[in-house]
N, C-alpha and C positions, 0 to 999 in steps of 0.2 A: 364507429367508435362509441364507447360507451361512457355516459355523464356519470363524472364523478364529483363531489366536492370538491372546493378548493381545497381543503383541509386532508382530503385524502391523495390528490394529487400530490401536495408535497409529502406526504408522508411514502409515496411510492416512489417520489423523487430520492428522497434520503435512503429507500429499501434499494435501489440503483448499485448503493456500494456492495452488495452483497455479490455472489459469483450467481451466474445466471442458471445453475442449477440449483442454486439452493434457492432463488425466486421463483422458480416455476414451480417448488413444490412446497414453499410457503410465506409466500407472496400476499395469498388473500387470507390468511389465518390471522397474519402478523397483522396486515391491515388491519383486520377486523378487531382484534384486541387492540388494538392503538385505537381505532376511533370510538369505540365502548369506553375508552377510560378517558377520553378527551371530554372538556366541558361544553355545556349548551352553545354558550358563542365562539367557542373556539377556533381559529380558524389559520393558526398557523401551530406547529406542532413546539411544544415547551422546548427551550433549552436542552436541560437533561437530558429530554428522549434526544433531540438531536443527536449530540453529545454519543447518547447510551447508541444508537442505530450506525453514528459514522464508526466508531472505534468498535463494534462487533462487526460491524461488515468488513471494515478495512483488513481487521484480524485473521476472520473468514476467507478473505480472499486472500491474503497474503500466504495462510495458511495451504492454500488448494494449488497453491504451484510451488515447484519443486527446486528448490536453488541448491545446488546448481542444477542444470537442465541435462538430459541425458545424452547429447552431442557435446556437452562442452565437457562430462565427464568421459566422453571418448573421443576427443579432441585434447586431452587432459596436457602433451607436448605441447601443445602451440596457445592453446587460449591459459593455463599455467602464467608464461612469461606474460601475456597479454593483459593481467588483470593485474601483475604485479608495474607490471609500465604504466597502465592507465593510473593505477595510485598513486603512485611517483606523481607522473604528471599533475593530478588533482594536489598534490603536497606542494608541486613545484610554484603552481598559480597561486594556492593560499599566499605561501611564503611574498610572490609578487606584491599580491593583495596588502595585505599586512605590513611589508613594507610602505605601501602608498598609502597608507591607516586609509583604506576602504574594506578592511574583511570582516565587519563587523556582520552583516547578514549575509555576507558569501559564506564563511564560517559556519552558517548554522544549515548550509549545503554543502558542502564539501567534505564539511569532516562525515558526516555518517553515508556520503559518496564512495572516499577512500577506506573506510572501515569495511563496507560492505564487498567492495569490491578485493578487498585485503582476505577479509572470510570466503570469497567464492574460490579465490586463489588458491589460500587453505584447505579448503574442501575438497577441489582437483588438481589437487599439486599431485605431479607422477608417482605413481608405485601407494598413492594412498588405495585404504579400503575403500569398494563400496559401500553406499548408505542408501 
């Protein structure tokens, strides 16, 4: 294995979010201009770039798969009601939640749970077009 800085290692740590085909073909580029712009004793990577590396890779990757997925658009009968039940159910638990005033951080899971899961429903609901 080959010796890297601490400073680069985390910076390859944070490059992790990216999909693993866009790291093998620029991986050490990316590195490279992050540790040219980094200071003499720097040794953990600023804020910002965090920041800037976690939400372009996340984007990136979230970007590189395909919702909904091409079995579940040809499953479109059964996973359909399946997405529209699973929402349900995530509305039904808030409602639990909420009632017992604990939905305060469930709520900041659930709803973009049942939204999403609301849109995939959307997307494969029968007799739609493909996309």
């Amino acid at each position: 294995m080959t010796d890297h800085s601490p400073l680069e290692r985390r910076y390859r740590r944070w490059l992790a979010l990216y999909p693993k085909s866009f790291r093998a073909e620029h991986e050490d580029e990316m590195v490279a201009v992050l540790m040219q712009g980094a200071g003499p004793d720097q040794t953990h990577p600023r804020l910002s770039e965090a920041v800037d590396l976690a939400r372009h890779g996340l984007r990136r990757r979230a970007s590189a798969r395909r919702f909904p997925s091409r079995w579940e658009r040809q499953h479109a009968n059964v996973m359909f009601p399946v997405r529209i039940l699973i929402a349900l159910w995530l509305c039904f638990i808030s409602a639990v939640l909420i009632g017992f005033h604990r939905a305060e951080l469930w709520l900041l899971l659930t709803v973009p749970a049942i939204l999403l899961h609301l849109y995939i429903a959307y997307r494969i609901r029968p007799g739609a077009a493909p996309r």
